[in-house]
N, C-alpha and C positions, 0 to 999 in steps of 0.2 A: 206248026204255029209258033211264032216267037216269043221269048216271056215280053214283058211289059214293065220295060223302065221303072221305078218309083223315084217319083221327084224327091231328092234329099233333103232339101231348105222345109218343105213339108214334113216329113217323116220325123224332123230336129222340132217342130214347132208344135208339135199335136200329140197327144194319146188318143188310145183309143179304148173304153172303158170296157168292162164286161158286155154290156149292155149295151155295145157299139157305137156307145158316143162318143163323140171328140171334143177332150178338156185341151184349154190354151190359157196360157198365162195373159193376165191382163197389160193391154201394152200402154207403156210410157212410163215404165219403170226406171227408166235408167239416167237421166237428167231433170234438171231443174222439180227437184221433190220436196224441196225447202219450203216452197210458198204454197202446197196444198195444206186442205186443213188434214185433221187426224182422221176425221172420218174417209176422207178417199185414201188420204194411206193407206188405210186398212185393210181397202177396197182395192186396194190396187196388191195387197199379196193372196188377195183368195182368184182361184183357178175360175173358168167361167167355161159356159158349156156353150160350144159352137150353135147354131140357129139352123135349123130345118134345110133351106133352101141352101146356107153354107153350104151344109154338111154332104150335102150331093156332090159337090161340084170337087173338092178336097179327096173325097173318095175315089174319087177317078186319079185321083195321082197317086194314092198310097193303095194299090188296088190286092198286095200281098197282105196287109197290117190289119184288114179289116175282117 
């Protein structure tokens, strides 16, 4: 049987916790951050925890890391 790829772009975008969840950084971080207010600032440097249904589909690409 042959090993099984792991998509890279995934592996770069995800952890995976003790507790087998997958943290991602919040996106739109990186332009026009001027014009939020401070509270999504804020909100935009805390990690967030992937969704149920994501978190199936993600796993099939990173199928060693899990």
């Amino acid at each position: 049987m042959p090993k099984i790829k792991t998509h890279q772009a995934t592996v770069k975008r995800f952890t995976v916790t003790k507790s087998k969840k997958l943290k991602h950084r919040k996106p739109g971080q990186d332009h026009f951050n001027a014009r939020d207010t401070g509270s999504e600032g804020t909100k935009k440097r805390r990690d967030m925890t992937a969704s149920k249904a994501f978190t199936k589909n993600i796993k099939q690409f990173i199928p060693y890391n899990v």
